[in-house]
N, C-alpha and C positions, 0 to 999 in steps of 0.2 A: 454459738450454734446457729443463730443467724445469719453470719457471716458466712458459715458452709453451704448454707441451703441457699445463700445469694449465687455462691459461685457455682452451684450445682444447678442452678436454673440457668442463668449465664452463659455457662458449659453446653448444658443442653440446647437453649438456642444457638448458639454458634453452630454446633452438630449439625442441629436439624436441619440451618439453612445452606450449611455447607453440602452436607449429602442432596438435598434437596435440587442446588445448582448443579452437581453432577449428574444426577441422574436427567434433569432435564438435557443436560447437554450429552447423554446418551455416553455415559463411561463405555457401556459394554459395547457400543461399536469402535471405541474410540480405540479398545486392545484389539478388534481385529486388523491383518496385517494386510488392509486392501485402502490403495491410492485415493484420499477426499477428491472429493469432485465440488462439480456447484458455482456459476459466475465462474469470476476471475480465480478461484481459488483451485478449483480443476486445471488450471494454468501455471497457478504461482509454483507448485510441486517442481518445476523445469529450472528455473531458477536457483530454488533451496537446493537442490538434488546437485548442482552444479558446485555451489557452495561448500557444501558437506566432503563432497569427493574432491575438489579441486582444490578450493582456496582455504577454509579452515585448518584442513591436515596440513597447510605448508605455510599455517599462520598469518595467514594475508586477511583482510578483510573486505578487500573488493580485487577486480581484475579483469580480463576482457572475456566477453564469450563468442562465441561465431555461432551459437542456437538459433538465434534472432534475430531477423532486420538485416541482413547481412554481414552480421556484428555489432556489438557494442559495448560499449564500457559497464560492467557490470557489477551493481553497489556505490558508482559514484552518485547516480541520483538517486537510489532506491534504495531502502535503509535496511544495515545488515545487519542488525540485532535480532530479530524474529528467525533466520536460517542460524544467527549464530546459538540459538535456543534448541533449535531442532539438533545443529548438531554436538551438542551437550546431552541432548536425552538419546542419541541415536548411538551413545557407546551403550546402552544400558537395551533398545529396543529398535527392531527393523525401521527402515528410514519415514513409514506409511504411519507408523504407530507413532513416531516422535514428531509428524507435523502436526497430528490431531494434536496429541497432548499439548502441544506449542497453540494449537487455537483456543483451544479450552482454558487454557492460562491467562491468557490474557485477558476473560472474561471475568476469571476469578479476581485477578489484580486491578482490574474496574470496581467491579464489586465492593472490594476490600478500599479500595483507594477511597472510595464515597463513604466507606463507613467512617472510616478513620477523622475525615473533616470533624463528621457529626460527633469525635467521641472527642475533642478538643478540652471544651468545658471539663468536662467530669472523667475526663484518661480513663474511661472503661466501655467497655464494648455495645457500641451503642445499634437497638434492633432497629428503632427509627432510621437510622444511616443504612443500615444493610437494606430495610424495605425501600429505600429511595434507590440506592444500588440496583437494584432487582427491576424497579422501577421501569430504570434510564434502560438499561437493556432490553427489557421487552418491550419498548415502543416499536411498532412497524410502519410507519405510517413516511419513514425514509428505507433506503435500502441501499446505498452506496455513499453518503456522506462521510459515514465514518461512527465508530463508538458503542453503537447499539448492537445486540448479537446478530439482526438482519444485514446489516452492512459485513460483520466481521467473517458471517460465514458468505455473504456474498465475494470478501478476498481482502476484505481493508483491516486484518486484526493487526497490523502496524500501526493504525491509525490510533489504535484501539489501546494497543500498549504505551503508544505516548501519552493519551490523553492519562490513560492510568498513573502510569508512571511522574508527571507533571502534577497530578492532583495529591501523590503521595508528596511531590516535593513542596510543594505550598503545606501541608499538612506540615511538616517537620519545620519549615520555617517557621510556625505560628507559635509551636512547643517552646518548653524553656529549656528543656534538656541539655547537658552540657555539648553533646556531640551533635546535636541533632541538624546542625546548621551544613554540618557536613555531610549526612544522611542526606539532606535536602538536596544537596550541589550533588550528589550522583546521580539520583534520582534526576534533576533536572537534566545530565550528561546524558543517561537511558535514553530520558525524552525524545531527547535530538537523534538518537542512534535509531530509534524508532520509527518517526515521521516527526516531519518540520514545523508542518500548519500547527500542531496544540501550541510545540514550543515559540510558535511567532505567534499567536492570540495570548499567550499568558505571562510572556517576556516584558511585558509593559508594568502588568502589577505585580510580577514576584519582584522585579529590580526596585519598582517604589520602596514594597514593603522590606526589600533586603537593606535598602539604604536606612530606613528607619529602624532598622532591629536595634537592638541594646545590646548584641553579645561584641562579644571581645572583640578591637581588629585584627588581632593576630587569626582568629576563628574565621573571620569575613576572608584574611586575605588565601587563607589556607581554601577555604570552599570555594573562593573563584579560580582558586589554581586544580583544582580535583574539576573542577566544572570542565575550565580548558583541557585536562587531560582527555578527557573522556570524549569533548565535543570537537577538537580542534581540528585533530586531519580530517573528518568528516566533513563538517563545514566548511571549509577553507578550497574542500577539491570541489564542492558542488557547487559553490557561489560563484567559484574563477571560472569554470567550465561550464555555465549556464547557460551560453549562446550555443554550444551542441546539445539544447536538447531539444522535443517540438513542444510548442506551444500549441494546446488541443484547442485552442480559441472557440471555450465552451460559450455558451451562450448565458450570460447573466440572469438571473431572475430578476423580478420586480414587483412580484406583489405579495403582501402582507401575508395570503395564505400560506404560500413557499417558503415561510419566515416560519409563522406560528401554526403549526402541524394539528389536523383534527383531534386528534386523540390526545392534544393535549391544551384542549382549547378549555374543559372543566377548571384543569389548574392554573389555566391563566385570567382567567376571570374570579376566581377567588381569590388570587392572589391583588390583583388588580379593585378588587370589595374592600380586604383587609387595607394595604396602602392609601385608601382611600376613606376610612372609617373606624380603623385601629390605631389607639396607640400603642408602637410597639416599644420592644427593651430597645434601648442605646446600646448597649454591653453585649449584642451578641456576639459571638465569637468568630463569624466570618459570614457575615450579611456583605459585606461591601465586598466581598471577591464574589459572592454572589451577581449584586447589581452591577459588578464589573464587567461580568459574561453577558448579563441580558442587553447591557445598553451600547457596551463596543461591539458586539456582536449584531447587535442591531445598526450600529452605526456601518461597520463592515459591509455589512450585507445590501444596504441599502446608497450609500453613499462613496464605498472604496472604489478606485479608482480600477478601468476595465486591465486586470494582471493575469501573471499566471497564476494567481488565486482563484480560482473560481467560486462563487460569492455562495451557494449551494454548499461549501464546506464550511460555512461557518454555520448553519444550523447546528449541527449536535454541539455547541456551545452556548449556543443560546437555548436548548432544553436544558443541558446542563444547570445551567445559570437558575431555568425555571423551576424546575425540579426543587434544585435546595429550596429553595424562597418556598415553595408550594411547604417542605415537610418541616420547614423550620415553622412558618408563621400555622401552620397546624398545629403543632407541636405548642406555641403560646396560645392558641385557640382553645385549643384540647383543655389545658392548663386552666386558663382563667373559666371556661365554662366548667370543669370540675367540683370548684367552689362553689356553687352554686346545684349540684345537680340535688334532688332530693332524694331519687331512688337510680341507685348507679348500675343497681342489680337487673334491673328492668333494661339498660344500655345494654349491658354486658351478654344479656338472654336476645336480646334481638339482634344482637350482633351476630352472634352463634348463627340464631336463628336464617339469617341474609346468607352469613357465611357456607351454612348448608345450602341453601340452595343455587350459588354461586359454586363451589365445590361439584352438585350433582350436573348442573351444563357443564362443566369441565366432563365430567365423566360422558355424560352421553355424547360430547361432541370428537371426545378422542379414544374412547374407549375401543370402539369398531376397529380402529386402524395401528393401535399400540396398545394393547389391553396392558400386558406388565408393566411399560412406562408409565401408563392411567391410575394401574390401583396404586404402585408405591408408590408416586407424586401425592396421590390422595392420602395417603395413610401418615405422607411426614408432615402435607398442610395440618389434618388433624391433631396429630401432636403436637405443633407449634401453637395452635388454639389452646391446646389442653394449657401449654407452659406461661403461653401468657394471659389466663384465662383470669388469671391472680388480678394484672392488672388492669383498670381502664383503661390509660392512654397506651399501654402494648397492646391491648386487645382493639383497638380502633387501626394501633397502624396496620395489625393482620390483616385486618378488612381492606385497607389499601393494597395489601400485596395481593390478596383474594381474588378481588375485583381486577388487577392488573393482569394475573396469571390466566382469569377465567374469560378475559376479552379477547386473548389471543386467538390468532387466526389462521394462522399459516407456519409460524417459529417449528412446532415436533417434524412438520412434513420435510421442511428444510434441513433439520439437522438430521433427519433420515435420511435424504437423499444423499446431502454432501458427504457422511461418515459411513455410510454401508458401500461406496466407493466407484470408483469405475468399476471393476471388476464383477459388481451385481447388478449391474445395469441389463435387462433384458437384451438390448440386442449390441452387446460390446463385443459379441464373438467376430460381429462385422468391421469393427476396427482392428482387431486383433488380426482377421485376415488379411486385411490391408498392408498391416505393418510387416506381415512376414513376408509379405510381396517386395516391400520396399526393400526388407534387408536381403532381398536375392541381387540390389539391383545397385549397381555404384555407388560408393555415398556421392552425394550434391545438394545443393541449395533449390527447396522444394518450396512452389506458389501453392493454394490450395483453395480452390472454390467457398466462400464463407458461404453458411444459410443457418436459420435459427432451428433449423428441424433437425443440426446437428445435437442439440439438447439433450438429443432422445439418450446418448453415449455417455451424460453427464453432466455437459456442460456446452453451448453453441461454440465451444472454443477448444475444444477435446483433441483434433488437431496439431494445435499447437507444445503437444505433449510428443510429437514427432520426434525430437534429440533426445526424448529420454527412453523412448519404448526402439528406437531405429538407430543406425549411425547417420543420419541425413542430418540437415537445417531446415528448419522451417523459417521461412521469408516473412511470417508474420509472429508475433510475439506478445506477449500481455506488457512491458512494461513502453507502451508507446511514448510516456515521454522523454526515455534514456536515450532515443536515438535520433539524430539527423534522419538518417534515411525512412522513416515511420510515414510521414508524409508521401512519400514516392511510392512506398507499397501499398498505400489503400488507391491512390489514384490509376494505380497498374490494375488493381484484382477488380474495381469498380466497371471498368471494363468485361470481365472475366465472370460474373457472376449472376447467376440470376434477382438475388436479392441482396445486392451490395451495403453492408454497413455503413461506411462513409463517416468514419467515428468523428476525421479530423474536419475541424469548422474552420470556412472561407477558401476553403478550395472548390475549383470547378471542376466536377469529377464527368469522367466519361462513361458513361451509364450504357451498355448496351452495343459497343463499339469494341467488339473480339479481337479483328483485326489489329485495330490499334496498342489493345491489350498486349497480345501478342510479342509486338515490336518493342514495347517497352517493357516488356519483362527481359527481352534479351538483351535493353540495354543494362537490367540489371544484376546481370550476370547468372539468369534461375538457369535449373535443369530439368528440372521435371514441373510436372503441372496436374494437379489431379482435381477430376471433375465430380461433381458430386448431383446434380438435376439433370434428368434427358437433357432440356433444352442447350444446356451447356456441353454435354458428350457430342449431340448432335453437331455442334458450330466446331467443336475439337476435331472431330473424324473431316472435315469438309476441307479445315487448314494443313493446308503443305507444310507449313513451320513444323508442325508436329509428327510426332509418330509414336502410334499406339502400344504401350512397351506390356501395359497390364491392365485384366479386368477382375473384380470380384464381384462379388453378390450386388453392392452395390457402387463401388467406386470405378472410374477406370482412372491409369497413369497414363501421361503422355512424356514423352521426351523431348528436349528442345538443344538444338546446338548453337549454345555460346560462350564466350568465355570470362574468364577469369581475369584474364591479363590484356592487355591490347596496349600498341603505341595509338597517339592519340594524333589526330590528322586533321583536328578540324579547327577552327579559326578561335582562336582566343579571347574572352572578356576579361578584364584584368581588374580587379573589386581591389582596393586598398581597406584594410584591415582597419577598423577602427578604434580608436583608444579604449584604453580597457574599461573605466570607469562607462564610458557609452554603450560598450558592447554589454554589460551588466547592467545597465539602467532600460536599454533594449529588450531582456530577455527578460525583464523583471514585468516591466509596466508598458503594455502597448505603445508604440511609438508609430501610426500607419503612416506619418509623414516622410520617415526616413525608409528608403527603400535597401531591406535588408541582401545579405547573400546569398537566403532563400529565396527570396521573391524574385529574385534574376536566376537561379539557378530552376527552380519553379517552371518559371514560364519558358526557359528554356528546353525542359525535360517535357512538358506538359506538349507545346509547339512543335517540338520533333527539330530543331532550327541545326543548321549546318554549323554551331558553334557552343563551346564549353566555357563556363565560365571558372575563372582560379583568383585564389584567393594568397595573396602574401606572395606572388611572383615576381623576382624587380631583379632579373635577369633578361638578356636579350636569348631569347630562342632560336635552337640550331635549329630549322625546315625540319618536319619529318616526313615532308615529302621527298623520295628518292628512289633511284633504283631496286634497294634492299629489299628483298621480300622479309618481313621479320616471321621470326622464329623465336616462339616463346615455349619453355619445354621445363619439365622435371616441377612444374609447381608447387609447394605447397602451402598449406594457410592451417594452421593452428592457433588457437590460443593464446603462443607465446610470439609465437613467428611465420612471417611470412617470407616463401622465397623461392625463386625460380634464375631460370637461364636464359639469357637472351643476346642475341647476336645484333643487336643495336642500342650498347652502349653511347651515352651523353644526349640522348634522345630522351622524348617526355612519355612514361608511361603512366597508363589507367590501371589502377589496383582496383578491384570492386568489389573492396571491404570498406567498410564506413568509417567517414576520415574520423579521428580522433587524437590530439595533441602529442599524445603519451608516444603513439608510433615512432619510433627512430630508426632511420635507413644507416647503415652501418659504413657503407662507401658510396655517396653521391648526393644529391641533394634534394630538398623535400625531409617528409613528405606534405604537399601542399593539398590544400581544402579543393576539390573540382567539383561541379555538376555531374551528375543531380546531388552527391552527399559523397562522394570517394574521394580517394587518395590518388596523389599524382607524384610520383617522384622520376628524378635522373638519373639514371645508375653510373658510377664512373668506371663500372668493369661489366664484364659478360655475366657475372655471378650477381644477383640481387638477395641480400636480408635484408629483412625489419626485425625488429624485436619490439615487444611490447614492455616497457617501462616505467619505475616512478620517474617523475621528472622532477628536477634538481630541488625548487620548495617543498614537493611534499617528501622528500627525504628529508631534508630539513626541519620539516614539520613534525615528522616522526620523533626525531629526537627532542625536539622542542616542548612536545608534547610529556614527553619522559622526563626533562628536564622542573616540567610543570608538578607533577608529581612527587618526584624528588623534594622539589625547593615547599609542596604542601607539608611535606611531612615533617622538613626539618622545621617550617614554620611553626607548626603545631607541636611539636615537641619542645621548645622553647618555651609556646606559652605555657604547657602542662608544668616545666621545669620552672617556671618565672612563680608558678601560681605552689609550688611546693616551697 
């Protein structure tokens, strides 16, 4: 009888905090069928949306797009298990419904991932774990790190799912379970397929603690082979290919605040009391992946060397790290002062007592603005009091989750904005104008005036949803670090804009200098230009480059003539290619001694100079100076292929699509790396293709990977056969 009524309270906490997290994350906008918005996340939609329709139905998992940047390789740096989520739920729901549902997941598998640490000991459903879960997400006090709901609905729920996903895999590594080792090694795969950053902070301690496990080696060697499966072509294309991407050369932190976050400065000085005046159990069941997070993470942050890590992402592991230590050494607090209490009823009534009026600022501070969200958040806190009302130390951790829920400040406003969509945005009829303008008007490759008052639409970056709502490109794009050319187009629009973003650091941008602008947008092949401030319409209508093609309410277009294709006529720099091991050690970890083929192709584009620089050229060059007038004609540029006609064969052309490996010219040679970021090749006939490609290792890879799988299975099948 006991036994029922455990599992029946059990049951019911699970419930409650399960419905509880939905409903904060706003289930009932999540079914309506209108596009998230919000940060980067009103962005990412262009990407997924590509995904779904291109590359999943034809079983690919990356591949190029021409949306963005002028093109780019799209899924080799950016991780394709979160669209490959969406479109899994988008046989079942409109593509708008199955991104929500993909963000809201990853919340829960955080969630779920922290519980499960905590239920190690006792393999039962532990509310302590869930309230530290519940915890780590509602911290605001970051908002683009990574992990927390503020970050995930600002556009990083990748981040979100690895860390998840990676904290399940340590979780099954710890278990004795006979499979579980293999559980872990997918879980660890996810990770990687996710984002990189958890999987390179946690790769140190789960490889210690895998070498130390006690299960089988036939079990070990099967889970590194299921790991390979899952992580290999992934990893393999984004390491080799890391000198094509930009480095945002963020700016490091450095002081302790930026480390240890206000709102979680209580837990760290308790924690910091206890360590310093408690003695605790030896035997906890994972204190030391704990203190692994707080003090590499600390070492990380403060001491790693200036990379493309930027030191800012190792906070949400170092709360992480905090977090546990806070609810475990409560959890023995809790414990040994229980012993001791005389009247525990008197706790348990003034906990109520807190609890209610903790609960009532909740109500008066969101009631005004989500009354149904307010009362039924209210009425499952409630209930979860009543279920753990039994015990002391559940009824203490309530008050932690209480206090946690009741501190918030901003989290319902955000999932409001982001899940009720572009579409209810007060004045999106003005983008919507816009776009039917665009689609009266050629597709091409479109700049567009950045300003933060874009917002008002969804998101400052609203825009950039251009190749999903138009048949055009937008020139600028959310995933700045997949591309070479990312750098060229903030230095172009910086120019162009009244309140220029200037995301990318250590560039000298031209602030204020239209004309210039101008010029360099036609060296990068744009067509259209749309201005969004008077002062910027004003400087548009003055220049002769442009011409006025459309206005709306609030935008105008301009058009601009340049091309696509062009032979190249100006004096050569000739960059030899460096060793591969270099070019990876380069992209990895700052090097400003070595002057890269951006930094010459850079100040070549930035200078305006009578000369391009190429890369991997070691051919003598036919003149392209000649009589010829060339004639470039019939172009196109797709996805898979680019190609045109031209009446000056063996000669060097400018392709101004963004160079990338994978390209391959079908008759002639090339295609070679050029200033500012394009492609150069030679055609040996009047006809010019490219095609976009795997190239010969990651074909290789693929099956390698398959082979990886395979050789798991028969491994583990043997042991299971050895052990019968």
């Amino acid at each position: 009888m006991n036994k029922i009524k455990y599992i029946d309270f059990e049951t019911a906490q699970k419930v409650i905090l399960g419905v509880f997290l939905l409903i904060f994350l706003r289930i009932d906008l999540v079914f309506t069928n209108t596009l998230p918005t919000g940060g980067d996340m009103g962005a990412h939609i262009v990407p997924t949306h590509f995904f779904v329709e291109n590359l999943f139905k034809n079983f690919n998992l990356r591949g190029w797009s021409n949306d963005w940047f002028a093109g780019y390789p799209l899924y080799y740096f950016y991780f394709p298990l979160p669209p490959v989520i969406v479109s899994i739920f988008s046989f079942a729901f409109p593509f708008s419904v199955a991104f929500k549902i993909m963000v809201v997941f990853s919340q829960v598998v955080l969630v779920v991932s922290v519980e499960r640490l905590f239920s190690i000991k006792e393999n039962k459903f532990s509310i302590i774990g869930s309230i530290a879960g519940f915890t780590y997400i509602f911290t605001e006090s970051f908002t683009i790190y990574g992990g927390n709901l503020a970050s995930t609905l600002a556009g990083q729920y990748s981040f979100t799912f690895s860390l998840g996903f990676i904290l399940l895999g340590v979780y099954f590594l710890k278990i004795e379970k006979e499979k579980s080792l293999i559980i872990s090694a997918i879980f660890l795969g996810l990770s990687v397929l996710s984002h990189i950053i958890p999987f390179m902070i946690f790769i140190p301690y789960y490889a210690f603690q895998f070498f130390l496990s006690d299960k089988n080696r036939n079990t070990k060697i099967s889970s590194f082979f299921i790991f390979l499966f899952f992580s290999l072509r992934f990893a393999y294309s984004l390491f080799y290919n890391l000198e094509y991407t930009t480095n945002m050369s963020y700016t490091p932190y450095t002081k302790i605040s930026d480390l240890i976050k206000s709102d979680l400065i209580p837990m760290f000085v308790l924690v910091v009391i206890v360590l310093l005046t408690f003695r605790l159990k030896k035997n906890n069941e994972f204190s030391s992946f704990a203190y692994y997070l707080v003090i590499f993470s600390t070492f990380v942050f403060f001491y790693g060397p200036e990379s493309a890590l930027w030191n800012g992402r190792v906070v949400p592991f170092f709360n992480m790290g905090l977090i546990i230590l806070f609810f475990q050494f409560f959890r023995e607090i809790s414990n040994f002062t229980y012993k001791f209490l005389i009247n525990q009823n008197l706790i348990k009534y003034l906990n109520i007592l807190f609890s209610g009026i903790l609960i009532f600022n909740f109500f008066e501070r969101w009631f005004q603005y989500y009354s149904i969200f307010t009362i039924t958040s209210i009425i499952l806190l409630i209930l979860l009091l009543f279920f753990l009302f039994t015990s002391l130390m559940n009824n203490l951790n309530s008050l932690i989750l209480i206090i946690s829920i009741s501190s918030i400040t901003f989290l319902p406003h955000w999932v409001n904005w982001n899940f009720t969509g572009y579409e209810s945005k007060p004045h999106w009829n003005q983008v919507e104008q816009l776009y039917s303008g665009l689609n009266d008007l050629k597709p091409g490759r479109i700049m567009w005036e950045p300003n933060s008052d874009l917002n008002k639409y969804g998101t400052p970056m609203v825009l950039m949803t251009i190749p999903y709502f138009t048949h055009h490109q937008s020139m600028e794009g959310l995933y700045f670090d997949s591309s070479i050319s990312t750098p060229f187009h903030f230095l172009t629009v910086s120019g162009l804009a009244e309140r220029p973003s200037n995301p990318v650091g250590g560039l000298s941008y031209i602030n204020g200098d239209f004309d210039k602008g101008i010029r360099l947008m036609k060296e990068l092949g744009i067509d259209y230009f749309i201005a969004y401030t008077d002062s910027i319409k004003d400087k548009a209508s003055l220049n002769s480059e442009l011409k006025l093609l459309l206005t709306t309410e609030v935008f105008e277009v301009y058009g601009l003539e340049s091309s696509k294709i062009e032979l190249i006529n100006n004096n050569l720099y000739f960059y030899d290619t460096p060793k591969l091991l270099d070019r990876i050690l380069s992209s990895t970890i700052r090097d400003k001694q070595k002057e890269s083929f951006f930094d010459q192709a850079y100040n070549s584009f930035k200078n305006e100079t009578n000369y391009k620089v190429i890369e991997g050229f070691d051919e003598v060059l036919i003149s392209n100076l000649d009589s010829t007038t060339p004639v470039i004609k019939n172009i196109t540029i797709d996805n898979k292929s680019i190609s045109f006609e031209t009446n000056s064969p063996n000669k060097l052309h400018l392709i101004k699509v963004s160079y990338f490996p994978n390209w391959k010219i079908e008759d002639g040679k090339g295609p070679y790396r050029v200033s500012p970021s394009f492609m150069a090749v030679i055609p040996n006939s009047n006809f010019v293709n490219l095609k976009f490609e795997n190239s010969l290792s990651e074909n290789i890879l693929n099956y390698l990977s398959f082979i990886c799988l395979f050789s798991a299975i028969i491994i583990y099948h043997r042991k299971i056969k050895s052990i019968a």
